[in-house]
DSSP file (Angstrom, degrees, kcal/mol; ACC not computed):
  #  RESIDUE AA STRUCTURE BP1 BP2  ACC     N-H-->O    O-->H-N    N-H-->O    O-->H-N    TCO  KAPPA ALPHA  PHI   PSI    X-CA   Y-CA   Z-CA
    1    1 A X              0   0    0      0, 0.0     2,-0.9     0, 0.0     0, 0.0   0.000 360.0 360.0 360.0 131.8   45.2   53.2    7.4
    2    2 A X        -     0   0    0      2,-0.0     2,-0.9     0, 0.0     0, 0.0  -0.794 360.0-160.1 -33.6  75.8   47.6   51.9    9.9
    3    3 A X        -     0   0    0     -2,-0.9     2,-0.5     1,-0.0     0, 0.0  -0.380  14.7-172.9 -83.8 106.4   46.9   49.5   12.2
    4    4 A X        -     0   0    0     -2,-0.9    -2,-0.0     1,-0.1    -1,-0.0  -0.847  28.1-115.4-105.2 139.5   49.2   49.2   15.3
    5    5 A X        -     0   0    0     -2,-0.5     2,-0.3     1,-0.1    -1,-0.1   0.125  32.5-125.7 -64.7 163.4   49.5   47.1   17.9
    6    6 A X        -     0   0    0      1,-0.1     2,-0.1     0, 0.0    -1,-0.1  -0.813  24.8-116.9-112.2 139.6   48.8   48.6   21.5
    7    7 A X        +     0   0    0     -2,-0.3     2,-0.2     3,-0.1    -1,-0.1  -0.380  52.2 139.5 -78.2 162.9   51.5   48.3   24.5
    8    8 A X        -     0   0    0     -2,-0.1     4,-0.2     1,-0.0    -1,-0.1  -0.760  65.2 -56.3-159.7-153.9   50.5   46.4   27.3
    9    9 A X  S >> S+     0   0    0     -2,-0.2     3,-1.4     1,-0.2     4,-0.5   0.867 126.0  59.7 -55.3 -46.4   51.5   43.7   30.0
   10   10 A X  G >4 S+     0   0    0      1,-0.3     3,-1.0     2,-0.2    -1,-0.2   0.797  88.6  71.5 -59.6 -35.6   52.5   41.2   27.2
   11   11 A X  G 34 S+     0   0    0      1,-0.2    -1,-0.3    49,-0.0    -2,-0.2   0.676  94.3  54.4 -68.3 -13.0   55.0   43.8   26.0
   12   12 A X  G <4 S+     0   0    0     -3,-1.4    -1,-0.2    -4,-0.2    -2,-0.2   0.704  89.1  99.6 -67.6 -41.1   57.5   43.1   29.4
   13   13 A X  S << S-     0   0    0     -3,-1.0     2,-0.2    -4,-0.5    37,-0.0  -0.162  72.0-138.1 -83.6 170.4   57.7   39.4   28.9
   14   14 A X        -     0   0    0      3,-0.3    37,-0.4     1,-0.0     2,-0.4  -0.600  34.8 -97.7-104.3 170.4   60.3   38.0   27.5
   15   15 A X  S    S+     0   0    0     -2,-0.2    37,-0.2     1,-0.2     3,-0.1  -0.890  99.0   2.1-111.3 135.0   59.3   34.8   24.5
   16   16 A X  S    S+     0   0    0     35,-0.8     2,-0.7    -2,-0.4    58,-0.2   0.236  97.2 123.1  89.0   7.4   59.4   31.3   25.5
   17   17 A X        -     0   0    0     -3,-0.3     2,-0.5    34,-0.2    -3,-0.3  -0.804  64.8-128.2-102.3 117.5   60.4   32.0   29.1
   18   18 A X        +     0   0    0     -2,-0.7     2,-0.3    53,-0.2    32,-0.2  -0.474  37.9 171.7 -60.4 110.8   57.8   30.5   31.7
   19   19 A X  E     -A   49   0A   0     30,-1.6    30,-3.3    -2,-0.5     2,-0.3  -0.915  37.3-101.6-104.4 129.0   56.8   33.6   34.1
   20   20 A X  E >   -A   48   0A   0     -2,-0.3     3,-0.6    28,-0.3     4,-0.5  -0.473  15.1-143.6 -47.0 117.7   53.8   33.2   36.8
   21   21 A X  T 3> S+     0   0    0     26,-0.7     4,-1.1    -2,-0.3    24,-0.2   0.594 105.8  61.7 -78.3  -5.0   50.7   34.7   35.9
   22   22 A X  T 34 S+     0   0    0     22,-0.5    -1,-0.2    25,-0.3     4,-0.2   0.855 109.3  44.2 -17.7 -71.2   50.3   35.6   39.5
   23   23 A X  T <4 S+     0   0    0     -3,-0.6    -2,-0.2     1,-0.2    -1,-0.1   0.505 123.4  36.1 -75.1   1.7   53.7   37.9   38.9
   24   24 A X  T  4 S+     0   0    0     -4,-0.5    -1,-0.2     1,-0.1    -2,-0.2   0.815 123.8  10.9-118.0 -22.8   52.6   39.3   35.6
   25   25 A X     <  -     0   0    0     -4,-1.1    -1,-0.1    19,-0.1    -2,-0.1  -0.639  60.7-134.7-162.4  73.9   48.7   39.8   35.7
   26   26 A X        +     0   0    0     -4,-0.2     2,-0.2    -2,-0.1    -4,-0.0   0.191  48.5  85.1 -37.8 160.4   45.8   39.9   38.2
   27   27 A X        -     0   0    0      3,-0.0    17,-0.1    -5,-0.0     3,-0.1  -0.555  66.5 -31.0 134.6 156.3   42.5   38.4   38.0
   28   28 A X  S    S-     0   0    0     -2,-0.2     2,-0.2     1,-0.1    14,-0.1   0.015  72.0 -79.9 -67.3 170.8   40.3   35.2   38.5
   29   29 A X        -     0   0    0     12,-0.1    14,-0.2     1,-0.0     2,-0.1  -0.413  56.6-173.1 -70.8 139.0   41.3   32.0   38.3
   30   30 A X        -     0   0    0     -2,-0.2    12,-1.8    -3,-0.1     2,-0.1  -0.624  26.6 -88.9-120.2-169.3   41.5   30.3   34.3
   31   31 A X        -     0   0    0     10,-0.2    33,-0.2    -2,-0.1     2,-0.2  -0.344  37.1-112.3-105.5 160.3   42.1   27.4   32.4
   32   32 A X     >  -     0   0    0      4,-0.2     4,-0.7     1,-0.2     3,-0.4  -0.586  38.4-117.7 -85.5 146.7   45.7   26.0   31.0
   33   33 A X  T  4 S+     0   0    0     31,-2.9     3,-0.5    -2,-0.2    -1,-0.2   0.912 109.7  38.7 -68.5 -30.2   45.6   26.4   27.3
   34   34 A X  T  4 S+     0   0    0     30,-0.3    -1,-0.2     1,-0.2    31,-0.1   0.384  94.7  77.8-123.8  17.1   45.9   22.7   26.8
   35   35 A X  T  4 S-     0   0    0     -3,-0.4    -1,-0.2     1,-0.2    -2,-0.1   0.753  92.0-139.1 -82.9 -14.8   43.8   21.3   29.5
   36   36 A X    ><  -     0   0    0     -4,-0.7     3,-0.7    -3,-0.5    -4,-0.2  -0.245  24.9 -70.7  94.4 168.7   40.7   22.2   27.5
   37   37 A X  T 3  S+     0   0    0      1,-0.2    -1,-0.1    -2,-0.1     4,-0.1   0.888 127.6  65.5 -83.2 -19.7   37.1   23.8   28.9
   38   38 A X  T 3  S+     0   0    0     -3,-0.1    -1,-0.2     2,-0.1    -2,-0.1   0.779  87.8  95.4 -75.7   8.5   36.1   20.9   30.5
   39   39 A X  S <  S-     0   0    0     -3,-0.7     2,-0.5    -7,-0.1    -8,-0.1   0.394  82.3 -99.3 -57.1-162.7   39.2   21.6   32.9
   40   40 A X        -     0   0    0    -10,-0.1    -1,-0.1     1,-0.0    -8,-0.1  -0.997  42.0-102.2-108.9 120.2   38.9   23.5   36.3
   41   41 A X        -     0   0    0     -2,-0.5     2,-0.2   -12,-0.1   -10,-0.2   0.113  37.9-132.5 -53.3 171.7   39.7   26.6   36.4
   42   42 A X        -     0   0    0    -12,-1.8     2,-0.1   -14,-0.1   -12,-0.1  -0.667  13.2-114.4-112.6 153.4   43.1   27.3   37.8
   43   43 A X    >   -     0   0    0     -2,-0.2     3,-0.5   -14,-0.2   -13,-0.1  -0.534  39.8-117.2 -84.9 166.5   44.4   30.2   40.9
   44   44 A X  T 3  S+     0   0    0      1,-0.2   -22,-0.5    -2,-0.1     3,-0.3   0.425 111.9  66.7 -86.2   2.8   46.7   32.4   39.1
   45   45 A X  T 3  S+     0   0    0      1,-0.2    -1,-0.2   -24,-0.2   -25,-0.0   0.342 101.0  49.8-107.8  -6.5   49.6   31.4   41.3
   46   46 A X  S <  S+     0   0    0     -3,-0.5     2,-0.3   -26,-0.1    -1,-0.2   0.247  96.9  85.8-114.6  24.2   49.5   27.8   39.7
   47   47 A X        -     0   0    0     -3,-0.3   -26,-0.7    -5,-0.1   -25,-0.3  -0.877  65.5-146.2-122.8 149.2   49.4   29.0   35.7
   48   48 A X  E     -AB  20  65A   0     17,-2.2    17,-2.8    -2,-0.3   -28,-0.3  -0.980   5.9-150.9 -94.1 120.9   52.4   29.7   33.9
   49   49 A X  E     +AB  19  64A   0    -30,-3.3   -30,-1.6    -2,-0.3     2,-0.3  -0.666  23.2 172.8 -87.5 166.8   52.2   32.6   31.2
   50   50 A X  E     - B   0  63A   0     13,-1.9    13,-1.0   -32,-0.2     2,-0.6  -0.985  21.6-131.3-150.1 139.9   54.6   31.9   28.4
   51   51 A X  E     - B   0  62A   0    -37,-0.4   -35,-0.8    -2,-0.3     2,-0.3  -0.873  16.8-158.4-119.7 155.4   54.9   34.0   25.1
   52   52 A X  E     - B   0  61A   0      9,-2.0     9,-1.7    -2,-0.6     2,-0.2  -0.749  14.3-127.6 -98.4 128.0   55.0   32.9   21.7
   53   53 A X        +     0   0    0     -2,-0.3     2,-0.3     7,-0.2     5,-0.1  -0.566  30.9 174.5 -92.6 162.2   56.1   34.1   18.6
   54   54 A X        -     0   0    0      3,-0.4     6,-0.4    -2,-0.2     0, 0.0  -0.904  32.0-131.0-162.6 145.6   53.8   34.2   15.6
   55   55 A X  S    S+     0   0    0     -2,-0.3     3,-0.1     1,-0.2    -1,-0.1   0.824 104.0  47.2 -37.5 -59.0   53.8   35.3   12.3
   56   56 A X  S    S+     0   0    0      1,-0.3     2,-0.7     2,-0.1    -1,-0.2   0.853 113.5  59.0 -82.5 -12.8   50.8   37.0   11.8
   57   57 A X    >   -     0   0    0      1,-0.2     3,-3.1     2,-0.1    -3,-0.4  -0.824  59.1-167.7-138.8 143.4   51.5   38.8   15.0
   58   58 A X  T 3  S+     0   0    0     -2,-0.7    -1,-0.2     1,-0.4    -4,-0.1   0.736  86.8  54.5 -82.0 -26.8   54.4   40.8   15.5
   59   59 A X  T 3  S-     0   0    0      1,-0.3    -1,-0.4    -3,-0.1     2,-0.1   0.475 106.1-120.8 -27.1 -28.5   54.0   41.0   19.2
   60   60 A X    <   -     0   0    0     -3,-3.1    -1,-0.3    -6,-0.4     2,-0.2  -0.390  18.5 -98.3  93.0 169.7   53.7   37.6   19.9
   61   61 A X  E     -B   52   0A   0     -9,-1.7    -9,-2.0    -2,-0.1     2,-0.3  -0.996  26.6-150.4-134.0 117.9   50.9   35.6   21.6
   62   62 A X  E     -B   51   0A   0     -2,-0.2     2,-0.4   -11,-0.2   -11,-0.2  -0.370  14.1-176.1-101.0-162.0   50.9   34.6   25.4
   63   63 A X  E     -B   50   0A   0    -13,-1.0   -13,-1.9    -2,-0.3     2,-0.3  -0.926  20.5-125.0-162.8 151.4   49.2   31.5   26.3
   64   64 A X  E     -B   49   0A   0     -2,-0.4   -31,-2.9   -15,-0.3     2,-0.4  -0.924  26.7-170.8 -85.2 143.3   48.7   30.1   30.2
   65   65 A X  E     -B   48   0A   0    -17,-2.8   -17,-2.2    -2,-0.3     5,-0.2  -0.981  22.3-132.9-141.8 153.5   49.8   26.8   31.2
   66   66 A X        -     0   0    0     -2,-0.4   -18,-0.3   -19,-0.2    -1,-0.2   0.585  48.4 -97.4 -70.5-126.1   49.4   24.5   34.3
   67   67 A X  S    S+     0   0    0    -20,-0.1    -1,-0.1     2,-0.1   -20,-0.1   0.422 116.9  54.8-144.1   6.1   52.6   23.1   35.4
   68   68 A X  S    S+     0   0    0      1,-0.1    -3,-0.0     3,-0.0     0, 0.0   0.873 117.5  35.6 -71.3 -53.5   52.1   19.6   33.5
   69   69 A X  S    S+     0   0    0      2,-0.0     2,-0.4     0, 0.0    -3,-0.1  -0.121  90.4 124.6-136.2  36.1   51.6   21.0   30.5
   70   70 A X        -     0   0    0     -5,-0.2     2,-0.1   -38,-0.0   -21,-0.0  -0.875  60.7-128.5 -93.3 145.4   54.3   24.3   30.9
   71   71 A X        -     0   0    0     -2,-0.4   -53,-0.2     1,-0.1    -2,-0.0  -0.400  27.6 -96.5 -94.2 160.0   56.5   24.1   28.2
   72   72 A X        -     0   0    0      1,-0.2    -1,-0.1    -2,-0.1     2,-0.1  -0.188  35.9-110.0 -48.5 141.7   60.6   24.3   29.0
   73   73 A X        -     0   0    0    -56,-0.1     2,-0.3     1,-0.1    -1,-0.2  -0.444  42.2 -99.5 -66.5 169.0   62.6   27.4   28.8
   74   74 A X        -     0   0    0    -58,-0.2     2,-0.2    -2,-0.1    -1,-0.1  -0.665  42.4-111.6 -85.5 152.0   64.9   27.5   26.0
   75   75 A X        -     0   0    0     -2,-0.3     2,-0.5     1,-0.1    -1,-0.0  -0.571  17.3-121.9 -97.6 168.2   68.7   26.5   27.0
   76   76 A X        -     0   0    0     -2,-0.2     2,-0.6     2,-0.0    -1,-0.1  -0.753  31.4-169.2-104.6 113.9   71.5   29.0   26.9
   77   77 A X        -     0   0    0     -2,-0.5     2,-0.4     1,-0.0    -2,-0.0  -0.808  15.1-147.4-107.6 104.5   73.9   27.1   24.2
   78   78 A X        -     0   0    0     -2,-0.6     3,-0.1     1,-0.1    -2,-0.0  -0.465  13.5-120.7 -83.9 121.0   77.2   29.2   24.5
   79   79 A X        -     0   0    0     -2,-0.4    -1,-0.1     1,-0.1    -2,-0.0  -0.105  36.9 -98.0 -81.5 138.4   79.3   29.4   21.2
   80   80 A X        -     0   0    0      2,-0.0    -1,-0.1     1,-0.0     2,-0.1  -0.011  41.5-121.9 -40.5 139.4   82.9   27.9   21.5
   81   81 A X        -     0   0    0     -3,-0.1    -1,-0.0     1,-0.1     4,-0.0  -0.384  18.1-146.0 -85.0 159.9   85.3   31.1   22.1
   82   82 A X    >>  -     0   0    0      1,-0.1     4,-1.7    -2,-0.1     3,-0.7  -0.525  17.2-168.7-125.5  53.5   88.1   31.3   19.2
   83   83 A X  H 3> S+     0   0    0      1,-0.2     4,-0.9     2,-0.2    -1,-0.1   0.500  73.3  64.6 -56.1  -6.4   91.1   32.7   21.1
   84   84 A X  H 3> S+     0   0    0      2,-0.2     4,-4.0     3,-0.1     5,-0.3   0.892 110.7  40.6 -44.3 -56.5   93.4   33.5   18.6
   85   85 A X  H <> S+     0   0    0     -3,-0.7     4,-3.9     1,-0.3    -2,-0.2   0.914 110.7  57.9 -48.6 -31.0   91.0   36.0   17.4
   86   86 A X  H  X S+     0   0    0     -4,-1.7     4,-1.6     1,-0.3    -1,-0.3   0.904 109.2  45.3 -73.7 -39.9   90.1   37.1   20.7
   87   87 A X  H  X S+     0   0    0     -4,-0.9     4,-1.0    -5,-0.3    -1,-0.3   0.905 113.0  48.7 -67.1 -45.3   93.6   37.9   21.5
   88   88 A X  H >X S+     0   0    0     -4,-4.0     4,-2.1     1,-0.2     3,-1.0   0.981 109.5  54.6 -60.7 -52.5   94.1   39.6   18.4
   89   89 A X  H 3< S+     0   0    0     -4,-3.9     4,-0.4    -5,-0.3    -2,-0.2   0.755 108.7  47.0 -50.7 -25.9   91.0   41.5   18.9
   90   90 A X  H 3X S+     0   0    0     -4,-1.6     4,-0.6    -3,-0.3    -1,-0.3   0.851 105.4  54.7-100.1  -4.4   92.1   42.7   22.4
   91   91 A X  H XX S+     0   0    0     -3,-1.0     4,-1.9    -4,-1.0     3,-1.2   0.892 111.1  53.3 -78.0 -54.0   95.5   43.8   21.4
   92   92 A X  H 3< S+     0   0    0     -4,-2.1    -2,-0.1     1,-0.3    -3,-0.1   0.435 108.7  48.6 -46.0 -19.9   93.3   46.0   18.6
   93   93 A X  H 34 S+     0   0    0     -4,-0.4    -1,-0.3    -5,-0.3    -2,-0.2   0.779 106.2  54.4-114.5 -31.1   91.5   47.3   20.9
   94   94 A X  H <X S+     0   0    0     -3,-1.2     4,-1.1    -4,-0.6    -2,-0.2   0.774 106.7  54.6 -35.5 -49.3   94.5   48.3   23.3
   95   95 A X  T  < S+     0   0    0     -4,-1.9    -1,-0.2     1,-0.2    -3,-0.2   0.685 107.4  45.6 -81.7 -16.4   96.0   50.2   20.7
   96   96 A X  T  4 S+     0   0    0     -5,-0.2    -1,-0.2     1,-0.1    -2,-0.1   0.369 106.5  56.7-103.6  28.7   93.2   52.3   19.9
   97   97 A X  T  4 S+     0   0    0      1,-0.2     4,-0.2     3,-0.0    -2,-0.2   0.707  97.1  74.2-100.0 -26.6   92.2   53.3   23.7
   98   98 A X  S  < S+     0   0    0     -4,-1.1    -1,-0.2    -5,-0.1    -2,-0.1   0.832  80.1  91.4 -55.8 -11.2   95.9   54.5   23.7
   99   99 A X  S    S-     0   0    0      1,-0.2     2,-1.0    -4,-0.1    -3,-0.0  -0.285  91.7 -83.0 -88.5 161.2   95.1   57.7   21.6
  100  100 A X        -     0   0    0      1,-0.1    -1,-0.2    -2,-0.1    -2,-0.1  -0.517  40.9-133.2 -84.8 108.6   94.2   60.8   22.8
  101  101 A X        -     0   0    0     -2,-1.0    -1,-0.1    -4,-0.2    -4,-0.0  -0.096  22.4-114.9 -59.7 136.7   90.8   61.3   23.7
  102  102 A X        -     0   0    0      1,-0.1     2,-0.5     3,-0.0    -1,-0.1   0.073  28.0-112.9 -64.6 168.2   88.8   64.5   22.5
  103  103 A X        -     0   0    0      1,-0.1    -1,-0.1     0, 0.0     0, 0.0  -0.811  38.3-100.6-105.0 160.6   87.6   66.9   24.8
  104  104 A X        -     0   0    0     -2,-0.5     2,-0.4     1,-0.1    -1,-0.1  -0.024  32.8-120.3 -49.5 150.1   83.7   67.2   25.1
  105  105 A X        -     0   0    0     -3,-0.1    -1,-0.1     3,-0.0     2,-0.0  -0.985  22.1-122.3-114.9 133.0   82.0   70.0   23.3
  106  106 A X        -     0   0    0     -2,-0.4     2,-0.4     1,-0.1     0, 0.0  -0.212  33.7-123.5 -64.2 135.2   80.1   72.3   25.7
  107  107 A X        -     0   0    0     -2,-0.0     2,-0.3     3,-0.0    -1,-0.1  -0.884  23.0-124.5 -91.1 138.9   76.0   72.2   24.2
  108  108 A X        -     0   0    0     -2,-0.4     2,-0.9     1,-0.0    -3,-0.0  -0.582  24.2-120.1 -77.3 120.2   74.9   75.5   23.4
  109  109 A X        -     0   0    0     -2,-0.3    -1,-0.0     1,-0.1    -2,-0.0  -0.642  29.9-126.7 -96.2 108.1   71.8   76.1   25.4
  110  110 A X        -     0   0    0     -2,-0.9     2,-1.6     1,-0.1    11,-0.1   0.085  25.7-100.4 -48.6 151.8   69.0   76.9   23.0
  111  111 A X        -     0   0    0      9,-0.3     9,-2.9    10,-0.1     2,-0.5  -0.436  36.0-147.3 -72.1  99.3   66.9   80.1   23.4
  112  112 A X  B     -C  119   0B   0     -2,-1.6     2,-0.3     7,-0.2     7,-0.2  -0.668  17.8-117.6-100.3 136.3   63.3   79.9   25.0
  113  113 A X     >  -     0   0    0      5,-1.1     4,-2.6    -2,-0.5     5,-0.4  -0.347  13.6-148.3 -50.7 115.4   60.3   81.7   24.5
  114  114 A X  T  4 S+     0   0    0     -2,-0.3    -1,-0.2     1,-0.2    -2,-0.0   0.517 101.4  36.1 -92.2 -19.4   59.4   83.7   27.7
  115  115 A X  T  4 S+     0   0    0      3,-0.1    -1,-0.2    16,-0.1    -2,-0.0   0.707 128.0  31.4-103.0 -25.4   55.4   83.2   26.6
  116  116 A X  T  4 S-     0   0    0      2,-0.1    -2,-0.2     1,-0.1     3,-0.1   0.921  89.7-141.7 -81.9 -23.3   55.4   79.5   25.0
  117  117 A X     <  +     0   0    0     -4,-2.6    -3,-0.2     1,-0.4     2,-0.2   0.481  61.7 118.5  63.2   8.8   58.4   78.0   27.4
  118  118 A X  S    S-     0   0    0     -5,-0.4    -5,-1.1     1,-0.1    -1,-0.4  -0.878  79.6 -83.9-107.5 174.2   59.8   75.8   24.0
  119  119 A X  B     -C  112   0B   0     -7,-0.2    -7,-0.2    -2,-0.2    -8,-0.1  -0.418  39.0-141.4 -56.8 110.4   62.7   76.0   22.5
  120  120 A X        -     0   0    0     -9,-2.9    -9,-0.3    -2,-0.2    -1,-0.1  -0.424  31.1-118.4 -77.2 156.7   62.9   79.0   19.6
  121  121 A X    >   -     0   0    0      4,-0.4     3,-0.5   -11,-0.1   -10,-0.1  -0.087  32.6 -89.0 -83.7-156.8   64.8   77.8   16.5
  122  122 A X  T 3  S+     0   0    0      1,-0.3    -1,-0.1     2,-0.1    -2,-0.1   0.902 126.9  72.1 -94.3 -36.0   68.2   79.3   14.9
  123  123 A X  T 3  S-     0   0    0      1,-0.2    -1,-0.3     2,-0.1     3,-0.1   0.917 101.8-138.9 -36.7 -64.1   65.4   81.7   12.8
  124  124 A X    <   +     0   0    0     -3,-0.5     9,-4.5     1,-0.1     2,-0.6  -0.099  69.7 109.3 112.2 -22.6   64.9   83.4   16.4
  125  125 A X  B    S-D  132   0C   0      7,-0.2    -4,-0.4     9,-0.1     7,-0.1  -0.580  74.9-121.4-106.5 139.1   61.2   83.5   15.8
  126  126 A X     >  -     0   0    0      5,-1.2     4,-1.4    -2,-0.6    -6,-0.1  -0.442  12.4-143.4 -72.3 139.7   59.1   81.1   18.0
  127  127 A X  T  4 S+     0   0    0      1,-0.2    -1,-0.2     2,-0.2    -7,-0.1   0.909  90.6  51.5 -78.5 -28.1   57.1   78.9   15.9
  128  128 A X  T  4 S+     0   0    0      1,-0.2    -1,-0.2     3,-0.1    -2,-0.1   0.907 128.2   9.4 -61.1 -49.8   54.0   78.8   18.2
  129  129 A X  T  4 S-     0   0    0      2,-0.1    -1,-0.2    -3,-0.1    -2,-0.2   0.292  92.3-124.4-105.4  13.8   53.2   82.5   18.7
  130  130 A X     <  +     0   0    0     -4,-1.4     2,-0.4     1,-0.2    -3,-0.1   0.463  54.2 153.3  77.1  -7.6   55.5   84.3   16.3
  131  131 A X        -     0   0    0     -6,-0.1    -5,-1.2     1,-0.1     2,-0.2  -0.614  44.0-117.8 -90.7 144.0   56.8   86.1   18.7
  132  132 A X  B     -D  125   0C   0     -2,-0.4     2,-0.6    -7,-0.1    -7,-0.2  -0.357  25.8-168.6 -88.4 106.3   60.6   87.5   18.0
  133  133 A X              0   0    0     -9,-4.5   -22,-0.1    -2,-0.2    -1,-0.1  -0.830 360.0 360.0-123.4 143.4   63.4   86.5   20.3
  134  134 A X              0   0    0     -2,-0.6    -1,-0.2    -9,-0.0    -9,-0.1   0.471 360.0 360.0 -64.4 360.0   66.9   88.0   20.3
């Protein structure tokens, strides 16, 4: 058996970027994951959800947090540009846009069956009722 994970809200966020749980999820107010239970619950406009990667699940895990205890986004570290290469690489890339592009090929519009409405295959006979189309 196959067990798969189910799409949901969680599947939109992006991981380790702080989003409003307000803007992601309705619903009463809860607790910051790290304030504990004896905390107060929280409005949903003052939690941050954030998601998480984990091992065991390939989806991730999201968590809420207050806004003491929301974790950082990650920074955007941008890798030094090489500009010989880059130059070679756009001259490479000049020379093959010069060539003469093909023309499209028209798609052949398959035949459909006038009682199932799909598509019959190259056989001519429809696989759902049998029935034979020229």
């Amino acid at each position: 058996m196959k067990i798969t994970a189910t799409s949901d809200w969680r599947d939109a966020l992006s991981y380790d970027v702080p989003v409003l749980v307000a803007d992601v999820v309705p619903g009463d107010p809860t607790r910051c994951a790290l304030c504990g239970l004896d905390a107060v619950p929280l409005e949903r406009t003052a939690l941050w959800a954030v998601k998480h990667r984990n091992p065991k699940n390939h989806a991730g895990i999201v968590r809420f947090y207050c806004l003491a205890h929301r974790p950082e986004p990650p920074r955007q570290v941008e890798p030094p540009a090489a500009p010989a290469r880059a130059a070679r690489a756009s001259r490479a890339a000049g020379a093959r846009a010069r060539t003469t592009p093909r023309a499209p090929v028209a798609e052949k519009a398959a035949p459909v069956c006038p009682t199932c409405f799909v598509e019959v295959p190259a056989t001519g006979v429809c696989g759902m009722c049998g029935e034979r189309i020229a």
